[in-house]
N, C-alpha and C positions, 0 to 999 in steps of 0.2 A: 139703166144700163151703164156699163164702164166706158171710157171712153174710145176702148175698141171693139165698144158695140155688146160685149159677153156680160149675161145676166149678174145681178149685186144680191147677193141676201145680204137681206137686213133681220134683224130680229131687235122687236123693242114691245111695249106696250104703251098705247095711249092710255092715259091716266082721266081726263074726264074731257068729255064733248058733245056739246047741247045743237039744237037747234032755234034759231031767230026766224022770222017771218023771212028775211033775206038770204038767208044762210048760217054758217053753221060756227061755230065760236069751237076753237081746239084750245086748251088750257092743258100745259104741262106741270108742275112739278119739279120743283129743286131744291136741295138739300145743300148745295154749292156752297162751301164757306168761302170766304176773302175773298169774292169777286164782286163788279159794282156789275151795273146793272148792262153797257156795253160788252162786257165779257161774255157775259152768259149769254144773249146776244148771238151774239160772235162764236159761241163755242156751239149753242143748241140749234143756230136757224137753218141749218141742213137737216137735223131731225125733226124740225116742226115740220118742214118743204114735205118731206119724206110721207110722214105721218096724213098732212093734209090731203097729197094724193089723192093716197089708200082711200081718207074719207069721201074724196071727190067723186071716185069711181066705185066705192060702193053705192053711194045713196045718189049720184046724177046730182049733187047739189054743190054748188060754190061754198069754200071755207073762206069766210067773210074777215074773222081776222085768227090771228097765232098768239099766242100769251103764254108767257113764263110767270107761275108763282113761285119767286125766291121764298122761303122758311128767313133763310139767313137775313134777308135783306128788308121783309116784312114787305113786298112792293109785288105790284105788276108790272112784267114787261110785255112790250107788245113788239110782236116781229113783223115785219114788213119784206116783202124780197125785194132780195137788195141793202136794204138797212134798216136800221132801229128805229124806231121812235123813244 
């Protein structure tokens, strides 16, 4: 919700997400060129937050961690709320 309270579409697609004995591993997807790895970051951890949810309340299970595969950057990022790792 906005933050006066009136509903948000979103529209996106999760790109791949598994399940652990613990919970559930969300892995996005970027194609992002010239950005280091705080950027993207910084620019996607509102859409993982979003994304994780969805997965929360579909399956009742905890989304255990968030990760960005940069293409460009050849690396893992992992999102944390609140901040990077």
């Amino acid at each position: 919700k906005a933050e006066d309270n009136s509903p948000v579409l979103s529209q996106g697609k999760i790109d791949c997400y598994f399940f652990e004995e613990d919970g559930i591993v969300l892995l996005d997807y970027k194609t992002d060129k010239n950005k280091d790895a705080d950027a993207l970051a910084e620019a996607y951890s509102l859409q993982l937050e979003i994304y994780a949810e969805a997965l929360e309340k579909r399956y009742s299970v905890p989304v255990k961690e968030k990760l960005i595969y940069s293409f460009d950057l050849n690396k893992v990022v992992e999102i944390q709320k609140g901040n990077t790792i």
